[in-house]
Backbone as a ProteinNet text record, in pm:
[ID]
protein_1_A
[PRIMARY]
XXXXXXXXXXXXXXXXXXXXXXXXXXXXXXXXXXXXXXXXXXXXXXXXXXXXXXXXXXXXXXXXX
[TERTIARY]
1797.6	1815.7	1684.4	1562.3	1440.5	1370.7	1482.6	1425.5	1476	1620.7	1679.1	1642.4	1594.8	1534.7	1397.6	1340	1182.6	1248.5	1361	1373.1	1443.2	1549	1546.5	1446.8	1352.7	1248.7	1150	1137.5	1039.7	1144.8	1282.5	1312	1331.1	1354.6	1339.8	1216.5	1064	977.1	924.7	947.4	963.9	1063.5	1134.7	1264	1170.8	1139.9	1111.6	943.7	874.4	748.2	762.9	847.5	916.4	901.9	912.8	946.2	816.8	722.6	594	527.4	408	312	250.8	161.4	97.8	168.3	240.6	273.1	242.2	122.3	81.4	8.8	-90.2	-156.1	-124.4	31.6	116.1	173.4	187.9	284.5	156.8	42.2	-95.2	-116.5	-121.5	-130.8	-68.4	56.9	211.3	220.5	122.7	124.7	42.6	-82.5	-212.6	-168.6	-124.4	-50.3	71.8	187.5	238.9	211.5	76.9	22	-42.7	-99.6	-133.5	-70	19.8	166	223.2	227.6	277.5	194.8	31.7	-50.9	-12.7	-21.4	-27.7	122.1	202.1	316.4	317.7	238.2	217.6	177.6	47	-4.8	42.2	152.3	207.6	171.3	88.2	-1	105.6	88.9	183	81.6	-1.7	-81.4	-99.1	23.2	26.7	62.7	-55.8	-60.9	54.5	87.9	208.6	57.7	131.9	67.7	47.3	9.4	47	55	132.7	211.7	124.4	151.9	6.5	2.6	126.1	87.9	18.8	23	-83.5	-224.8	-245.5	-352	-444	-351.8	-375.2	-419.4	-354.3	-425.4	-566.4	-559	-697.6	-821.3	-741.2	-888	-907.4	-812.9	-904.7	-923	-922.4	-995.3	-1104.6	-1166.7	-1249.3	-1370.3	-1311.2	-1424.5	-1478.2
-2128.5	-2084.1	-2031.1	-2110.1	-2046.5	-1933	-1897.3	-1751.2	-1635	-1703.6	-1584	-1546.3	-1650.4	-1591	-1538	-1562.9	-1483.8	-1326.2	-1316.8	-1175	-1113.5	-1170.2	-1115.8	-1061.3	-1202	-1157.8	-1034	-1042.4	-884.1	-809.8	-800.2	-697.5	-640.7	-675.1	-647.4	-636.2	-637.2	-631.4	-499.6	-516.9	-333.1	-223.7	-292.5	-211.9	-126.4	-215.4	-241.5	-175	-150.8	-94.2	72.9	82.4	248.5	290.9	236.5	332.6	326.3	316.6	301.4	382.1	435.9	557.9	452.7	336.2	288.5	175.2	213	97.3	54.4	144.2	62.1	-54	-38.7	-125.1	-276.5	-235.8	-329.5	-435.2	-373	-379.7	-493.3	-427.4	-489.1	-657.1	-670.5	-769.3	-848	-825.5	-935.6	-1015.5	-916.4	-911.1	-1059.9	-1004.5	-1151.4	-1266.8	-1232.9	-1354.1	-1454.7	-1387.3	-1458.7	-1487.8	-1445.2	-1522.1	-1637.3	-1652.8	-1722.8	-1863.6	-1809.3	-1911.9	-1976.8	-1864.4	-1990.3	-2034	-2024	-2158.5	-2264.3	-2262.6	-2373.8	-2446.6	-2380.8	-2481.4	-2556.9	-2508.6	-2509.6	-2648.4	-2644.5	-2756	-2881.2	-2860.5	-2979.2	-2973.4	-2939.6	-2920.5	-2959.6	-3043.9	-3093.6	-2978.3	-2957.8	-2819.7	-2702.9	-2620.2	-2515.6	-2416	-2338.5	-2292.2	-2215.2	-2133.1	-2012.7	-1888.5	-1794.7	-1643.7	-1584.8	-1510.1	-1436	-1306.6	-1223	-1096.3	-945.4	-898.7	-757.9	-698.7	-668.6	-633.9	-734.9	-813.2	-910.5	-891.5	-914.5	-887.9	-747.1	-640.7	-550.8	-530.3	-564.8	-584.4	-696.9	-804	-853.4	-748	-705.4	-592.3	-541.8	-478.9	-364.3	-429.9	-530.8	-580.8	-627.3	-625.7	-681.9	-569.8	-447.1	-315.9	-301
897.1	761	703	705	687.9	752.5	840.5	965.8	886.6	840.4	764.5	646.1	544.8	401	442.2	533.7	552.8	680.9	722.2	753	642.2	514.7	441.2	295.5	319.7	228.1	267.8	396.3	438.9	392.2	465.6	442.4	302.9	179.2	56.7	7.9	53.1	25.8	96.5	222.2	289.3	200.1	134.1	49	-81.6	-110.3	-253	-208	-119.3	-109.6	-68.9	7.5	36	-90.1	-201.4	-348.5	-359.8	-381.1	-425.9	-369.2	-411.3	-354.2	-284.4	-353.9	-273.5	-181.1	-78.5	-44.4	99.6	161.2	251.7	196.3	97.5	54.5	-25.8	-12.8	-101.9	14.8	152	248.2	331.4	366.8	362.9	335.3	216.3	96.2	116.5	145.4	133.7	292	375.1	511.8	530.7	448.4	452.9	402.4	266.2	187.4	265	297.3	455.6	532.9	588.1	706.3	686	515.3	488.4	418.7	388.9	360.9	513.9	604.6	696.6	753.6	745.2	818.7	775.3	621.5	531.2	563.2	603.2	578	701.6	795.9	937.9	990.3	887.9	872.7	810.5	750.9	662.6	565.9	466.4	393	212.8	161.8	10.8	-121.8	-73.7	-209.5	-149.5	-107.3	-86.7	-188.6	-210	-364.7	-346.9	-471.3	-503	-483.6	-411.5	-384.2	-510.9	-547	-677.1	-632.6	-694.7	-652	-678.6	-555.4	-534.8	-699.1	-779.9	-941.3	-981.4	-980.7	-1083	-976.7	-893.3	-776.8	-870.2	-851.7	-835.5	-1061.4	-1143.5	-1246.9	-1244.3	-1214	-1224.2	-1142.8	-1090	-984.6	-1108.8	-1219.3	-1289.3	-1376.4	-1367.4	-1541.8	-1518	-1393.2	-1310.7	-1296.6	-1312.7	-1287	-1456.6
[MASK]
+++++++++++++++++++++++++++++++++++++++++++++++++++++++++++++++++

């Protein structure tokens, strides 16, 4: 059951990045952030933070310049 919400979650995230100009860089992001979600769960780990999403990512960058 958890194989299937993480092939349906790419796949709506590949969905949903096709519309976007930038969406290698979006596609990128979500790529690291999952890899980095499933170490952590990997590990057993009970404070496995929440990701925060490439738009919010991608606003703190410019409030940041």
């Amino acid at each position: 059951m958890r194989g299937l919400k993480l092939i349906l979650g790419v796949s709506a995230t590949l969905g949903m990045a096709a519309c976007s100009a930038d969406w290698p860089q979006r596609l990128g992001y979500h790529a690291v952030q999952n890899a980095g979600q499933l170490q952590c769960q990997k590990a057993m780990s009970n404070d496995c933070e929440r990701r925060q999403s490439y738009d919010a990512y991608q606003r703190e960058r410019e409030q940041l310049q």
